[in-house]
C-alpha positions as a Markdown table, in Angstrom:
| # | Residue | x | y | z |
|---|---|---|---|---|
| 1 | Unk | -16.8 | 2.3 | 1.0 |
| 2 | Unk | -18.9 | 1.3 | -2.1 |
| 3 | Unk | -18.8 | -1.2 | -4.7 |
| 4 | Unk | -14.9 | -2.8 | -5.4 |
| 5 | Unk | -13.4 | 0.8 | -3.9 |
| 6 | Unk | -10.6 | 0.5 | -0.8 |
| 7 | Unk | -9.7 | 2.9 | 1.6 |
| 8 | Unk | -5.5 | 2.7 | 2.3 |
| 9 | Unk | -3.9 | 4.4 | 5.1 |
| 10 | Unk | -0.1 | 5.1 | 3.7 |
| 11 | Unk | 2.7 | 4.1 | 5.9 |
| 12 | Unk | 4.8 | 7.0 | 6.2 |
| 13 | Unk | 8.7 | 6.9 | 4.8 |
| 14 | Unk | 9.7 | 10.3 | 5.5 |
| 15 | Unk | 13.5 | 10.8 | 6.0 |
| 16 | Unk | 16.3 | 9.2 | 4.3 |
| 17 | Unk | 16.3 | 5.6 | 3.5 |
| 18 | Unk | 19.3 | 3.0 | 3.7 |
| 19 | Unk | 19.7 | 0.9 | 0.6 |
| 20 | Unk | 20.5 | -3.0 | 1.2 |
| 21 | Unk | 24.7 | -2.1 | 0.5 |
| 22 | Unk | 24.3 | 0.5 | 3.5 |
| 23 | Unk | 24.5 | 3.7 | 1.0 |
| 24 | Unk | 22.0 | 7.1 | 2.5 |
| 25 | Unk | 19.6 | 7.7 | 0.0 |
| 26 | Unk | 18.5 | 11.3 | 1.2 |
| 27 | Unk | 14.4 | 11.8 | 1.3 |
| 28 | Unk | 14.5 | 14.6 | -1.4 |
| 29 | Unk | 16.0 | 11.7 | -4.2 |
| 30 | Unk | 14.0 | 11.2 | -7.0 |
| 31 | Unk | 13.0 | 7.8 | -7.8 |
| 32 | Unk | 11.0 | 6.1 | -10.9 |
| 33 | Unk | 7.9 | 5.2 | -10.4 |
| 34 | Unk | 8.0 | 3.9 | -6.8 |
| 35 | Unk | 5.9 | 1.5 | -5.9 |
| 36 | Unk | 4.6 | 2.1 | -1.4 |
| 37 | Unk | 3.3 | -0.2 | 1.6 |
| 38 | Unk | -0.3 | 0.6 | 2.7 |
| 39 | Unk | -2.9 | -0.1 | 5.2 |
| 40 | Unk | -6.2 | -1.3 | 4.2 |
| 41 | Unk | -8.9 | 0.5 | 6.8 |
| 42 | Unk | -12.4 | -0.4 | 4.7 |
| 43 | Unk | -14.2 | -2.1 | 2.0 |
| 44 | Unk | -16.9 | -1.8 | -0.1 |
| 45 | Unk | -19.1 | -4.4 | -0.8 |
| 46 | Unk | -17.5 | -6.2 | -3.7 |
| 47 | Unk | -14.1 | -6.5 | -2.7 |
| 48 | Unk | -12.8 | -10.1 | -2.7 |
| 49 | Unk | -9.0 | -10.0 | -2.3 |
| 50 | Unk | -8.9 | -7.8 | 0.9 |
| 51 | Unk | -10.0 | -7.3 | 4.1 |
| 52 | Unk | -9.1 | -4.5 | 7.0 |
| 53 | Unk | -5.9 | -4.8 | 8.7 |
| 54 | Unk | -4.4 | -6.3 | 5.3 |
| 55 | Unk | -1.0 | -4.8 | 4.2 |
| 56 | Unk | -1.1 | -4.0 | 0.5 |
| 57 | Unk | 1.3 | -2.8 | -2.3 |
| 58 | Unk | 0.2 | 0.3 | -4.9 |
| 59 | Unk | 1.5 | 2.7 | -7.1 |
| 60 | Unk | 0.3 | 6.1 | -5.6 |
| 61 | Unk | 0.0 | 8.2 | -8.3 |
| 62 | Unk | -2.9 | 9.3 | -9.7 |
| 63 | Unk | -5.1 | 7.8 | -6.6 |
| 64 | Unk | -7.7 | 10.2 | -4.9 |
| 65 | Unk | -6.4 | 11.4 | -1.9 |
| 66 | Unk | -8.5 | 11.9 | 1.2 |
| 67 | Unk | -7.9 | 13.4 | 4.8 |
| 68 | Unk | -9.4 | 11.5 | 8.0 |
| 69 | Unk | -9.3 | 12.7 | 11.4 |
| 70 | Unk | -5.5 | 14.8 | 9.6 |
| 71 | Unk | -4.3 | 11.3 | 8.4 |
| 72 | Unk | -4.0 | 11.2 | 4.7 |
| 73 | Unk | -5.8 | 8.3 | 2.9 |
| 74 | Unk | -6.1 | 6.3 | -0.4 |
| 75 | Unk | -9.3 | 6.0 | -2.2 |
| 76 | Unk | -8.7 | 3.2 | -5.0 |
| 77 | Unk | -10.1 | 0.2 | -6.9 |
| 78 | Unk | -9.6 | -3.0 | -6.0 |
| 79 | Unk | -7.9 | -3.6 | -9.4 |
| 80 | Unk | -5.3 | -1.2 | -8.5 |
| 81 | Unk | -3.6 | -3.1 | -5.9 |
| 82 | Unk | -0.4 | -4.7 | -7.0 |
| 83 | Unk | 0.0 | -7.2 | -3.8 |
| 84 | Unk | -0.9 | -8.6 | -0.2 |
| 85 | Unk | 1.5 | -9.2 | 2.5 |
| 86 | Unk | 1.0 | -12.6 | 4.4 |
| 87 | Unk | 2.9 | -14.0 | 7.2 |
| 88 | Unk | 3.4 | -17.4 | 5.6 |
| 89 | Unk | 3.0 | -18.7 | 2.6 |
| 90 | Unk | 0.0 | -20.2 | 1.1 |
| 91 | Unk | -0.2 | -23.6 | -1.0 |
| 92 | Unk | 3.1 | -24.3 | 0.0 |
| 93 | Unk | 4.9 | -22.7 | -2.5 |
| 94 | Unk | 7.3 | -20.9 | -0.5 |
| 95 | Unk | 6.3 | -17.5 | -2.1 |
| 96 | Unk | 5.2 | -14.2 | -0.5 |
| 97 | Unk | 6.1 | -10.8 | 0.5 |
């Protein structure tokens, strides 16, 4: 990867999903603007925030999609991530995804 691109494997949700009440939401319902889980596999250069193996949060649309060994990717900048998932928190504040 160059400069402050990233390279995001998409964890795959295919099937119907269970909201938090129990209820089915079948696979073919449309949502707004849904925001997915990814994979970070590289980096360029001047990426700061991420590193490989990180989990991150984006909006899918309008990324550039690429195909790897038949695994779709994720070409994006940097600036386009929304979050990172940690295992704890950091500072002590108690917040993270």
């Amino acid at each position: 990867m160059l400069h402050d691109r990233v390279l995001v494997r998409v964890t795959s949700e295919d099937g119907e999903r269970r909201s938090s009440g129990g209820i089915v939401i079948p696979a073919t319902a449309q949502v707004a603007k849904r925001l997915v889980w990814g994979e970070v596999v590289g980096v360029g250069n001047n990426v700061r925030s991420v590193k490989a193996g990180d989990r991150v949060l984006f909006s899918p649309d309008e990324q550039f999609e690429v195909e790897i060994q038949g695994q779709a990717h994720l070409v994006m900048r940097e600036r386009d991530l929304h979050a990172v998932a940690h295992e704890q928190a950091e500072h002590g504040t108690g917040l993270y995804l």
